[in-house]
mmCIF file of the N, C-alpha and C atoms, coordinates in Angstrom:
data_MODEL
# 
_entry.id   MODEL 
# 
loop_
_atom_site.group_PDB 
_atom_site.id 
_atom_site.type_symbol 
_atom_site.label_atom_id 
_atom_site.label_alt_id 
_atom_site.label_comp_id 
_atom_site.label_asym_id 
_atom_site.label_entity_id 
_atom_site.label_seq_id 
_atom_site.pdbx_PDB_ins_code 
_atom_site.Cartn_x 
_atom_site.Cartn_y 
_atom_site.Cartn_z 
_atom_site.occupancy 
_atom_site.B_iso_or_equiv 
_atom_site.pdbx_formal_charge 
_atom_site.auth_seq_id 
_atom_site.auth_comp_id 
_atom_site.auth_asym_id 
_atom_site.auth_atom_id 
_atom_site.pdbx_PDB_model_num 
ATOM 1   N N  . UNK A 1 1  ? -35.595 -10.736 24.678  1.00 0.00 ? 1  UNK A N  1 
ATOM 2   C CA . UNK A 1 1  ? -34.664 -10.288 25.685  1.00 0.00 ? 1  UNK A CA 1 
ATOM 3   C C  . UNK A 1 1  ? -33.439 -11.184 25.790  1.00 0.00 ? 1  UNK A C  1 
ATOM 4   N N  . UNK A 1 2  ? -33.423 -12.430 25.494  1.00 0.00 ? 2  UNK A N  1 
ATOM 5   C CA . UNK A 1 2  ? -32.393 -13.446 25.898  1.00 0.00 ? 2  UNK A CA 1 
ATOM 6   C C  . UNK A 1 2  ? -31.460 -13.209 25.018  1.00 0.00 ? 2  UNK A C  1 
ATOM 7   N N  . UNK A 1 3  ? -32.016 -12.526 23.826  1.00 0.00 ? 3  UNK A N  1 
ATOM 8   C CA . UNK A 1 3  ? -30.939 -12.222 22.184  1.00 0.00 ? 3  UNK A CA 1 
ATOM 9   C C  . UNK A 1 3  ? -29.861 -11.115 22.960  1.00 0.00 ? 3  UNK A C  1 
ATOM 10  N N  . UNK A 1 4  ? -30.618 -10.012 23.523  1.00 0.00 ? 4  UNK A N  1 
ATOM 11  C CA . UNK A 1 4  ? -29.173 -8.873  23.855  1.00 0.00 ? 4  UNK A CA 1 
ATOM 12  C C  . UNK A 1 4  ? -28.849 -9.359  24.945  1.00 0.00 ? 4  UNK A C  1 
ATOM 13  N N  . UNK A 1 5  ? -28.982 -10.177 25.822  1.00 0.00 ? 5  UNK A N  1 
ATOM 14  C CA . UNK A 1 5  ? -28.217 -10.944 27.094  1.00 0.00 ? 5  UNK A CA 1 
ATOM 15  C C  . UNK A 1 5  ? -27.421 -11.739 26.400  1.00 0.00 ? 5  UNK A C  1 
ATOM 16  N N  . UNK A 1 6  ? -27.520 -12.301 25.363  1.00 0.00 ? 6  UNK A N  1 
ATOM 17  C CA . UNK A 1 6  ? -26.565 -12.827 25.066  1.00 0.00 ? 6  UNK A CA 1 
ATOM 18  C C  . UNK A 1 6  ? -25.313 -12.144 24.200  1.00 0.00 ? 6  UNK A C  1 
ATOM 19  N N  . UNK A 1 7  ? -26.086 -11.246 23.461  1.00 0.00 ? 7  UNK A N  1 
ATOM 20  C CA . UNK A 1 7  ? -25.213 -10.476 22.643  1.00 0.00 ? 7  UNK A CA 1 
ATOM 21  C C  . UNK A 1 7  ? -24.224 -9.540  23.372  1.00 0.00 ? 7  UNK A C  1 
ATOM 22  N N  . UNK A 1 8  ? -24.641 -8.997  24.484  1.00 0.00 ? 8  UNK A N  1 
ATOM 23  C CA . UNK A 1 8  ? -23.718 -8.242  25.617  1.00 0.00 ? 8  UNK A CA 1 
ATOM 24  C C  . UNK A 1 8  ? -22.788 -9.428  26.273  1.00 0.00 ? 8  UNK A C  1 
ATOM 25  N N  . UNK A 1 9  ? -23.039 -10.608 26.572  1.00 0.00 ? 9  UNK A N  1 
ATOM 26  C CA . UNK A 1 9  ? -22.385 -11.471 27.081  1.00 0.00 ? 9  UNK A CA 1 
ATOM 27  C C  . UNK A 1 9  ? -20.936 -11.861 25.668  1.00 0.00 ? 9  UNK A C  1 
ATOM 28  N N  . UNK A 1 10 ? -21.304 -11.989 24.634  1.00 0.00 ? 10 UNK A N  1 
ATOM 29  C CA . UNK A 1 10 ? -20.548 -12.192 23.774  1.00 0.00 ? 10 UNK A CA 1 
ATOM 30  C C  . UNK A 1 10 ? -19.259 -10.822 23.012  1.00 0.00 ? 10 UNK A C  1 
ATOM 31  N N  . UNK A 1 11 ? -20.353 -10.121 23.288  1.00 0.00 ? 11 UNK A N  1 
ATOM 32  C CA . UNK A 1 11 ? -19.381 -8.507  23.214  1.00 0.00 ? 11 UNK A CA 1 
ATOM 33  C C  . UNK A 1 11 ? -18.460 -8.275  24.445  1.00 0.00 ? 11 UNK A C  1 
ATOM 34  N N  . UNK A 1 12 ? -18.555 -8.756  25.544  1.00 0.00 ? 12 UNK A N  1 
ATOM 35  C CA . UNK A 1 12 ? -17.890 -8.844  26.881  1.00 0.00 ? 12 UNK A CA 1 
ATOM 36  C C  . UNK A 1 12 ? -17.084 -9.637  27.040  1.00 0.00 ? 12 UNK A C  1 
ATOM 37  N N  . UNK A 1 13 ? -17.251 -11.061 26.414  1.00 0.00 ? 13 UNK A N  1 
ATOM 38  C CA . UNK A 1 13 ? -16.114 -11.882 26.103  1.00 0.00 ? 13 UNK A CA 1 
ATOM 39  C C  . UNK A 1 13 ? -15.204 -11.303 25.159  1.00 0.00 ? 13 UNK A C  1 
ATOM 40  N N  . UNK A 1 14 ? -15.812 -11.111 24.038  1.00 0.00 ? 14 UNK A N  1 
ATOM 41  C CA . UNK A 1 14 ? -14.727 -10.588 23.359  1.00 0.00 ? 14 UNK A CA 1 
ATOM 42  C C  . UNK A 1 14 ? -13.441 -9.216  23.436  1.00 0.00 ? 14 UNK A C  1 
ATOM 43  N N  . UNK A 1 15 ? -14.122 -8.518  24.506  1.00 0.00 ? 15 UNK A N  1 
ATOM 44  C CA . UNK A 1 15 ? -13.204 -7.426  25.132  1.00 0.00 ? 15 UNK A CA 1 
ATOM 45  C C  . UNK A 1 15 ? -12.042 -8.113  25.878  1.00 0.00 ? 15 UNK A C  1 
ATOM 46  N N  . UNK A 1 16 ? -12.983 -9.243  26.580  1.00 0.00 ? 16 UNK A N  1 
ATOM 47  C CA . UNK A 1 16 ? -11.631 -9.443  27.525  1.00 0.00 ? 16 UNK A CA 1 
ATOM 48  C C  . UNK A 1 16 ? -10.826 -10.713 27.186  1.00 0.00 ? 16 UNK A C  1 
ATOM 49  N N  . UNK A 1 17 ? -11.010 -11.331 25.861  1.00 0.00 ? 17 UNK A N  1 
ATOM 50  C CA . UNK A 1 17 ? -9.933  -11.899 25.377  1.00 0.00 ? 17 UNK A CA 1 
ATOM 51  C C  . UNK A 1 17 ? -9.295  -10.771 24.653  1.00 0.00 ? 17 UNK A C  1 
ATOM 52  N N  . UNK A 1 18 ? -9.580  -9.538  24.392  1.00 0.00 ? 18 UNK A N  1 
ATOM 53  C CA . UNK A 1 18 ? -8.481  -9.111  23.428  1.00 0.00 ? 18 UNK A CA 1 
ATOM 54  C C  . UNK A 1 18 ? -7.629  -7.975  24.627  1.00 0.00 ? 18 UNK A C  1 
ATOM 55  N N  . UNK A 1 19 ? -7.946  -8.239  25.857  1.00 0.00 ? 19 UNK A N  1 
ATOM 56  C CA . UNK A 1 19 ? -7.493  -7.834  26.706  1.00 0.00 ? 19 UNK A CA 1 
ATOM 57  C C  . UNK A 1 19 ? -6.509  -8.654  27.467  1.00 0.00 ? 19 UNK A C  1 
ATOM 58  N N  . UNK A 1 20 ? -6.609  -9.590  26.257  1.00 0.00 ? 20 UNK A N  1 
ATOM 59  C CA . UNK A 1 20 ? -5.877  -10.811 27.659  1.00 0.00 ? 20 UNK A CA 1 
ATOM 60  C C  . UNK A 1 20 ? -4.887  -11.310 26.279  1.00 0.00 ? 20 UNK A C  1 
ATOM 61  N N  . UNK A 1 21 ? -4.623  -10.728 25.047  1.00 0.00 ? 21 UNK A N  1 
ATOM 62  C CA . UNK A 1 21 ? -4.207  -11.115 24.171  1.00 0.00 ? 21 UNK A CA 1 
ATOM 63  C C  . UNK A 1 21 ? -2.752  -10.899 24.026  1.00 0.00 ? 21 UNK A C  1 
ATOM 64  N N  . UNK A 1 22 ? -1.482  -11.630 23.915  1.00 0.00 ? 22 UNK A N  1 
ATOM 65  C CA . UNK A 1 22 ? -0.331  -11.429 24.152  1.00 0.00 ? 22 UNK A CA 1 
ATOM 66  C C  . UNK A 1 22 ? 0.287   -10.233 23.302  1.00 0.00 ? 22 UNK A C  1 
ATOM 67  N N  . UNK A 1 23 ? 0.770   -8.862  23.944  1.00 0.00 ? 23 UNK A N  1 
ATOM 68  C CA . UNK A 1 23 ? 1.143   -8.283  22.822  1.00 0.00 ? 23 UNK A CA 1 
ATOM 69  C C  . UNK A 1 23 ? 2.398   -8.181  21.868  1.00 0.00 ? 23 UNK A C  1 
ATOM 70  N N  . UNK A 1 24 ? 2.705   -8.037  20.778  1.00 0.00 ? 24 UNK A N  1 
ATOM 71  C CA . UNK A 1 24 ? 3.236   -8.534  19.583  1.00 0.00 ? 24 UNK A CA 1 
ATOM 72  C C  . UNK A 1 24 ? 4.509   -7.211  19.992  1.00 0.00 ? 24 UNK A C  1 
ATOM 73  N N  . UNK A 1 25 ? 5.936   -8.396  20.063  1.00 0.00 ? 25 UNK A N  1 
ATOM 74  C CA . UNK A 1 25 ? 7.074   -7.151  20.389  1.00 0.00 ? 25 UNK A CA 1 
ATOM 75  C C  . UNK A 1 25 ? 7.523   -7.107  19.118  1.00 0.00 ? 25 UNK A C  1 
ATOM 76  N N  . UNK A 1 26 ? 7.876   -6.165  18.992  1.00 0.00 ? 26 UNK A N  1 
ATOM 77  C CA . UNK A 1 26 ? 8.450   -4.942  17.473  1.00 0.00 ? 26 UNK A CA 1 
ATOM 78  C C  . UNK A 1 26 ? 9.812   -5.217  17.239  1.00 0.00 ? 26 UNK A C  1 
ATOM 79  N N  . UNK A 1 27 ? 10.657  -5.101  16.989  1.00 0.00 ? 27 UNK A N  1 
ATOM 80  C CA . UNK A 1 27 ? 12.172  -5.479  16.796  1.00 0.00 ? 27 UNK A CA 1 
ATOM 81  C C  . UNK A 1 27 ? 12.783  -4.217  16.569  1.00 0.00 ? 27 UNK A C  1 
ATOM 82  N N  . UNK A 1 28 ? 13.769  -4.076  16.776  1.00 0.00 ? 28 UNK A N  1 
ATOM 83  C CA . UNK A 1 28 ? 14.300  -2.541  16.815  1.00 0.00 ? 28 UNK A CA 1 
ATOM 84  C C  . UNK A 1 28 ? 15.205  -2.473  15.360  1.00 0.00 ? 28 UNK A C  1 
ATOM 85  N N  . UNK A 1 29 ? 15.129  -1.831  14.563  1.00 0.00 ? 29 UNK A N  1 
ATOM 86  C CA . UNK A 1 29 ? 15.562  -1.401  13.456  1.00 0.00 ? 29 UNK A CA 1 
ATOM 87  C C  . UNK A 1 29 ? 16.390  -0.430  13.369  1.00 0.00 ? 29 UNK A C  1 
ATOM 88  N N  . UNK A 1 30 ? 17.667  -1.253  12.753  1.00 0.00 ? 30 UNK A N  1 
ATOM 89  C CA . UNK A 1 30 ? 18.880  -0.048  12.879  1.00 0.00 ? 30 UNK A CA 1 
ATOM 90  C C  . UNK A 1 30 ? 19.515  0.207   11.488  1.00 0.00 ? 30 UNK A C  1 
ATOM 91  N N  . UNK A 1 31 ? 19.827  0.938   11.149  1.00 0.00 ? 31 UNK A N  1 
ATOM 92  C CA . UNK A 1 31 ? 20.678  1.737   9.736   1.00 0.00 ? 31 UNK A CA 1 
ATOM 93  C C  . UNK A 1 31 ? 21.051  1.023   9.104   1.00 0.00 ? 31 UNK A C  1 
ATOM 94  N N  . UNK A 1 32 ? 21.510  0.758   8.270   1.00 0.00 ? 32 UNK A N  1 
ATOM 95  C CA . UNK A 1 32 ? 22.427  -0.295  7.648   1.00 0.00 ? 32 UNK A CA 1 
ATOM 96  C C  . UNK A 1 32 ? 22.822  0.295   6.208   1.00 0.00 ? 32 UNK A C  1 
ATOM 97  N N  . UNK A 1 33 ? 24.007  -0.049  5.852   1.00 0.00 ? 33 UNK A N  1 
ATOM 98  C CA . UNK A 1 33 ? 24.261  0.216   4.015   1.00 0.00 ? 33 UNK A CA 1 
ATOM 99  C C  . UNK A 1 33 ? 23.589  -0.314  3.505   1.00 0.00 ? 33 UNK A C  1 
ATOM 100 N N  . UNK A 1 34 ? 23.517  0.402   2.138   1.00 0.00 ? 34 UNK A N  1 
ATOM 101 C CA . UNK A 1 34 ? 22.670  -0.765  1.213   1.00 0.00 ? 34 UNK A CA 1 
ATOM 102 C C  . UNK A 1 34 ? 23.721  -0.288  0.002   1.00 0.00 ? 34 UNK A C  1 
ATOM 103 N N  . UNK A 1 35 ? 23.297  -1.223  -1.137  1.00 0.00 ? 35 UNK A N  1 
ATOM 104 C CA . UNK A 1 35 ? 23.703  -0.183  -2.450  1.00 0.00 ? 35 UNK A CA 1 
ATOM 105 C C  . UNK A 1 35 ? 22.431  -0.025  -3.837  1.00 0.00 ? 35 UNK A C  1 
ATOM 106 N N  . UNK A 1 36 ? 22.487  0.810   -3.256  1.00 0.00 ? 36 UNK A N  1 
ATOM 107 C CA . UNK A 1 36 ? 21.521  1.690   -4.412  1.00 0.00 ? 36 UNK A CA 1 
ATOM 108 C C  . UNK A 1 36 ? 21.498  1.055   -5.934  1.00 0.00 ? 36 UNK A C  1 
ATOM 109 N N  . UNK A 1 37 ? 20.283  1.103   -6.668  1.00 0.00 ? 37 UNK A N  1 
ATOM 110 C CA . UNK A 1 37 ? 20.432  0.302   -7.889  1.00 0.00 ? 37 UNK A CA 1 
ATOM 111 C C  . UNK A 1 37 ? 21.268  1.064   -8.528  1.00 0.00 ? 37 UNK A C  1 
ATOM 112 N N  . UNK A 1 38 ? 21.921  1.213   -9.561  1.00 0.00 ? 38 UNK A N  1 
ATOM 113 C CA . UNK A 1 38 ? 22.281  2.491   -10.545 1.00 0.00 ? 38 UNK A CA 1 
ATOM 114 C C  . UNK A 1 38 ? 21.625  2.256   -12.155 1.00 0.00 ? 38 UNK A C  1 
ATOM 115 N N  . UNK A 1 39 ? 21.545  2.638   -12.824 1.00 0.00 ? 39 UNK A N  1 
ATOM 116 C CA . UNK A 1 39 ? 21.470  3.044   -14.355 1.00 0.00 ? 39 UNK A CA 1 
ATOM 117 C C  . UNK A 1 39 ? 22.199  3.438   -15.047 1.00 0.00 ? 39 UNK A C  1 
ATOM 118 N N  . UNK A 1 40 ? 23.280  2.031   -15.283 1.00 0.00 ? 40 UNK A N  1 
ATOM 119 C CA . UNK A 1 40 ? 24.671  2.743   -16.335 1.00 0.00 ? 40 UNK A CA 1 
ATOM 120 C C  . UNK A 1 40 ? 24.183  1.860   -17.115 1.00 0.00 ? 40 UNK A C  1 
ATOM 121 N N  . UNK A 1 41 ? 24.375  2.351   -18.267 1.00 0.00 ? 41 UNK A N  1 
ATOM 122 C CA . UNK A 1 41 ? 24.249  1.869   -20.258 1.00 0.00 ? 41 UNK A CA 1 
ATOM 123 C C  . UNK A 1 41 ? 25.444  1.038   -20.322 1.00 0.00 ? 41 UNK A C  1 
ATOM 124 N N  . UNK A 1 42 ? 26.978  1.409   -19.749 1.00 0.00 ? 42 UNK A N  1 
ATOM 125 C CA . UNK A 1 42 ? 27.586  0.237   -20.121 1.00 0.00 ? 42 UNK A CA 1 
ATOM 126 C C  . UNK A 1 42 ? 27.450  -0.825  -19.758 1.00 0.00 ? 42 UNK A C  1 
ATOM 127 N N  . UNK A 1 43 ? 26.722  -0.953  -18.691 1.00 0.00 ? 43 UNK A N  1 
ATOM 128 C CA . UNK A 1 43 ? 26.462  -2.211  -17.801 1.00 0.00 ? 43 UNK A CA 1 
ATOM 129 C C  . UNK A 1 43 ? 25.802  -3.176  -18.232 1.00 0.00 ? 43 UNK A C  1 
ATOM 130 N N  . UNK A 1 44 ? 25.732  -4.161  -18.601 1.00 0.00 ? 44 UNK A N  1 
ATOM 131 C CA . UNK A 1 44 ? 24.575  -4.915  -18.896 1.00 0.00 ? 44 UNK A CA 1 
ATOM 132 C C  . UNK A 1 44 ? 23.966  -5.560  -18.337 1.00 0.00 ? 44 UNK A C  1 
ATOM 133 N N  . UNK A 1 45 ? 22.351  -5.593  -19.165 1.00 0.00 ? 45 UNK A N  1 
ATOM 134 C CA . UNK A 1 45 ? 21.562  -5.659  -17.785 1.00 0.00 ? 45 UNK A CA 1 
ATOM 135 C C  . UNK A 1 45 ? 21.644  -7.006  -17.309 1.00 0.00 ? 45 UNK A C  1 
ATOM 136 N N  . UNK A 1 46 ? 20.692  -8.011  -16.305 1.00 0.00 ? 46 UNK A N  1 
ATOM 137 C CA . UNK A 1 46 ? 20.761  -8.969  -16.023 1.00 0.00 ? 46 UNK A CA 1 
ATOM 138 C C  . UNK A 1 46 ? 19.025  -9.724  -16.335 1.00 0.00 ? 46 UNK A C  1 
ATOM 139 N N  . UNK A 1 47 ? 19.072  -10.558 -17.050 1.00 0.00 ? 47 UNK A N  1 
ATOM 140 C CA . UNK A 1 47 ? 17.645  -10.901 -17.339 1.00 0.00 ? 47 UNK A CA 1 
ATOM 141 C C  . UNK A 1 47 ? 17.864  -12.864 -16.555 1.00 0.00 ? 47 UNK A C  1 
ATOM 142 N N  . UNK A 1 48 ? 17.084  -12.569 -15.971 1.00 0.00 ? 48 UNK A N  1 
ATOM 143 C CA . UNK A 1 48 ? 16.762  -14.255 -14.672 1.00 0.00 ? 48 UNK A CA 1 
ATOM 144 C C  . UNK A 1 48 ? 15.648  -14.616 -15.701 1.00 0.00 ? 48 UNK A C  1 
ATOM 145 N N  . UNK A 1 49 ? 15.844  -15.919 -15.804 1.00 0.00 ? 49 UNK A N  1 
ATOM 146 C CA . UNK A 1 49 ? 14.819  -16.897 -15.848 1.00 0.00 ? 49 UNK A CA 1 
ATOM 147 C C  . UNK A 1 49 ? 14.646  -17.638 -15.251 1.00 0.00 ? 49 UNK A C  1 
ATOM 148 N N  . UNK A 1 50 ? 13.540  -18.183 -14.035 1.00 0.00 ? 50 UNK A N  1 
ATOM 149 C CA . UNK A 1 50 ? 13.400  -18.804 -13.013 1.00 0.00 ? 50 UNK A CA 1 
ATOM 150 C C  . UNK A 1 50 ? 13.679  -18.359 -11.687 1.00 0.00 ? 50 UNK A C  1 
ATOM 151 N N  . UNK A 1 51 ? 14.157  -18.768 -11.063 1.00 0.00 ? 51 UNK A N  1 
ATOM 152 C CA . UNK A 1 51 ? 14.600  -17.910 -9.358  1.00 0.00 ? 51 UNK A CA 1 
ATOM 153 C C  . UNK A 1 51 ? 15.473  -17.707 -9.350  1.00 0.00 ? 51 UNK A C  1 
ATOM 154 N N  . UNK A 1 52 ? 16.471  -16.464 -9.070  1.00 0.00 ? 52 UNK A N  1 
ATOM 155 C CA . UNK A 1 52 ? 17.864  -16.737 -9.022  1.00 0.00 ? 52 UNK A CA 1 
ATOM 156 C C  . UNK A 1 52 ? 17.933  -15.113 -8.004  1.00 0.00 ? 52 UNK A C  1 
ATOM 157 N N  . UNK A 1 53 ? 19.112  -15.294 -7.384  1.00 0.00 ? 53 UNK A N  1 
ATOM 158 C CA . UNK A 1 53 ? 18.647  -13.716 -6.379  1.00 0.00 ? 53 UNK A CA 1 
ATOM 159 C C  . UNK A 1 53 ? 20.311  -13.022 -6.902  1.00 0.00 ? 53 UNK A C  1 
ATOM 160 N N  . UNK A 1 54 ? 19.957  -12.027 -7.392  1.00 0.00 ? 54 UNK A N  1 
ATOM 161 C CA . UNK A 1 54 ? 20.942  -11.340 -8.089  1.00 0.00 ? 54 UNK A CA 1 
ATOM 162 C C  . UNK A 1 54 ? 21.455  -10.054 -7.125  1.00 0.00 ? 54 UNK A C  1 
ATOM 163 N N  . UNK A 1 55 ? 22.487  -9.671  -7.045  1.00 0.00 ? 55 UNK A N  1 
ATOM 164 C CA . UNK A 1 55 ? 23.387  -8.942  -6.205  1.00 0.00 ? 55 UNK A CA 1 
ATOM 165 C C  . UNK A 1 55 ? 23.386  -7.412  -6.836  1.00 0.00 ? 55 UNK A C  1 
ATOM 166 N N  . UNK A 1 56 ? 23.973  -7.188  -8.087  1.00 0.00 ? 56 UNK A N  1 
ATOM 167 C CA . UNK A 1 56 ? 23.956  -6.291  -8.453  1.00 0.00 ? 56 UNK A CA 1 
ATOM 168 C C  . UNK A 1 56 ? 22.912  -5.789  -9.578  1.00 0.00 ? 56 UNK A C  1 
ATOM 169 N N  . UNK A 1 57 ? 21.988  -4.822  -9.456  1.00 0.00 ? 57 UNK A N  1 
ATOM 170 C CA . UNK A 1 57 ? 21.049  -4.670  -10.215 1.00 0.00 ? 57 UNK A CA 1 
ATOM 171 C C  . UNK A 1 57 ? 21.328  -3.709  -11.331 1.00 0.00 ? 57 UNK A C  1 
ATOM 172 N N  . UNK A 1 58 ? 20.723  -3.300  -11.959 1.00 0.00 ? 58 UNK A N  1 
ATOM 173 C CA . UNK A 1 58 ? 20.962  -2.118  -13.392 1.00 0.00 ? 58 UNK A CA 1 
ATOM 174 C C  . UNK A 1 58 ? 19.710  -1.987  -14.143 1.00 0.00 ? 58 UNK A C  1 
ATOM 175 N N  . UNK A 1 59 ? 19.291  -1.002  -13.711 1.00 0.00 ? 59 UNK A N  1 
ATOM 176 C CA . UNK A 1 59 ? 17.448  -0.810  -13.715 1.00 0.00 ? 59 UNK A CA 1 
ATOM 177 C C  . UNK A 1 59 ? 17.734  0.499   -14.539 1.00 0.00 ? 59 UNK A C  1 
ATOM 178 N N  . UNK A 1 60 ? 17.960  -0.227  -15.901 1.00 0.00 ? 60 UNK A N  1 
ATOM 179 C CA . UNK A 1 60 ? 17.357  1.001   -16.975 1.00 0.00 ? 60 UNK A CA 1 
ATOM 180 C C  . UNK A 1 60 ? 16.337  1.618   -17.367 1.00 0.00 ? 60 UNK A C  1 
ATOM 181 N N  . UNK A 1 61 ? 15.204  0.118   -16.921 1.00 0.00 ? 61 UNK A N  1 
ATOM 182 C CA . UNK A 1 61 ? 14.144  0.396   -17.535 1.00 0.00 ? 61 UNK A CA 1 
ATOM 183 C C  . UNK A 1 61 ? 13.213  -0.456  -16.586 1.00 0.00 ? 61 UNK A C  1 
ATOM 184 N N  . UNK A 1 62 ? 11.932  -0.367  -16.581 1.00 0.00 ? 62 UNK A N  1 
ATOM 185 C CA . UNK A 1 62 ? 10.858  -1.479  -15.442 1.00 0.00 ? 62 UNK A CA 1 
ATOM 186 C C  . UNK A 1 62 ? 9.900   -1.533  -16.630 1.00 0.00 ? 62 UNK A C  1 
ATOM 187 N N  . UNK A 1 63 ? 9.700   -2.911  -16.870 1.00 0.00 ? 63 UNK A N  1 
ATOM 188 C CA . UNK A 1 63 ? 8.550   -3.330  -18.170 1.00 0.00 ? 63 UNK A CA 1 
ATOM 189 C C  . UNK A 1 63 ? 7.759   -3.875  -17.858 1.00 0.00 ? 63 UNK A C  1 
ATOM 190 N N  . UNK A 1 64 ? 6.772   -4.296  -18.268 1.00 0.00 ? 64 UNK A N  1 
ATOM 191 C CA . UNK A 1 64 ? 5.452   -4.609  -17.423 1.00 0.00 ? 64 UNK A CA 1 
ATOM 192 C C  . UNK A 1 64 ? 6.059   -6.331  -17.793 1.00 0.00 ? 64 UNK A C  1 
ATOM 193 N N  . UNK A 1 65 ? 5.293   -7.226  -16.547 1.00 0.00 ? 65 UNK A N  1 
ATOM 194 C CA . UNK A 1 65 ? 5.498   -8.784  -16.153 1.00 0.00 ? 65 UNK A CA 1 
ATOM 195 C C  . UNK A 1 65 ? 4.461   -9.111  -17.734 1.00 0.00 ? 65 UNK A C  1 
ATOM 196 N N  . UNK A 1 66 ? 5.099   -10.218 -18.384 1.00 0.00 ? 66 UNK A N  1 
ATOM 197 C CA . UNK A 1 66 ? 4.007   -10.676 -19.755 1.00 0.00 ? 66 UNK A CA 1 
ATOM 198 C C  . UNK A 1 66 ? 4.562   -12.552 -19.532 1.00 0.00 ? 66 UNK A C  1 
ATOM 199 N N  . UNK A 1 67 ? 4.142   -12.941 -20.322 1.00 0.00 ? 67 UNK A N  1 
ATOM 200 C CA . UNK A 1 67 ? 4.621   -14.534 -20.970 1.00 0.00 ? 67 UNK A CA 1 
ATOM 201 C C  . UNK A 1 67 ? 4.203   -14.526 -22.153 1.00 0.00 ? 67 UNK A C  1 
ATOM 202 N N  . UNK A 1 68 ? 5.159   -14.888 -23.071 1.00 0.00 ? 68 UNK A N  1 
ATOM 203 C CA . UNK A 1 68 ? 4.988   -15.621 -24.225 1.00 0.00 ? 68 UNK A CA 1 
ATOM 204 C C  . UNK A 1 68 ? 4.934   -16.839 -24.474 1.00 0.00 ? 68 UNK A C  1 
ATOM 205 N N  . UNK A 1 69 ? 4.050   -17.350 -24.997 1.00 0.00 ? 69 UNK A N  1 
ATOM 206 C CA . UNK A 1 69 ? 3.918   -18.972 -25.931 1.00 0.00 ? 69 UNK A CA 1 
ATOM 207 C C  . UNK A 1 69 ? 4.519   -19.069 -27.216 1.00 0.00 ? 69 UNK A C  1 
ATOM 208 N N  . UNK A 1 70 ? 5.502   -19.878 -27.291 1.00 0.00 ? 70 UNK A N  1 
ATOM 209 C CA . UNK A 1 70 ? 6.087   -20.155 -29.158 1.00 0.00 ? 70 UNK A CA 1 
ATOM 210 C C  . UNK A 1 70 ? 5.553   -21.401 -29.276 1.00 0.00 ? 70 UNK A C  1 
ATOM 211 N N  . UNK A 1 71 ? 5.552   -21.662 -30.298 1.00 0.00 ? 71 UNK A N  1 
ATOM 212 C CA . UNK A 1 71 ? 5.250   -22.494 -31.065 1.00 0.00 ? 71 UNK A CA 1 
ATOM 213 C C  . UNK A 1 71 ? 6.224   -23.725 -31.165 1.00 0.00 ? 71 UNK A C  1 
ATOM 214 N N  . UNK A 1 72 ? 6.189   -24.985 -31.314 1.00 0.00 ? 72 UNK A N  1 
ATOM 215 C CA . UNK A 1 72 ? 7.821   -25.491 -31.023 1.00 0.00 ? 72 UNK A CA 1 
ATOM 216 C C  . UNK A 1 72 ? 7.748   -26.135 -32.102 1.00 0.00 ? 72 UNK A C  1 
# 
């Protein structure tokens, strides 16, 4: 008997901390421009090595993530 007295006691706490739990405000989200990738052939593309945050994109193609090892 002392197991579900306690187990109701612990299920009862836990209601009323999540009753007492601060709730999480949302931020209001408004429109904004963007610019769209495009896919022009004259463009050339942009290939990053390492981190670099690039502005204008040119998504001819999406190739799967690999690494190569050479030989030195």
């Amino acid at each position: 008997m002392p197991f579900f007295a306690l187990l109701a006691l612990s299920v009862g706490l836990m209601v009323v901390g999540y009753l007492m739990m601060p709730k999480q405000k949302t931020p209001e989200v408004q429109a904004q421009d963007f610019d769209a990738p495009g896919a022009k052939a004259h463009v050339p593309m942009v290939i990053v090595f390492g981190t670099k945050k690039v502005k204008s994109v040119n998504c001819l193609f999406v190739g799967e993530k690999s690494t190569l090892k050479r030989k030195v």
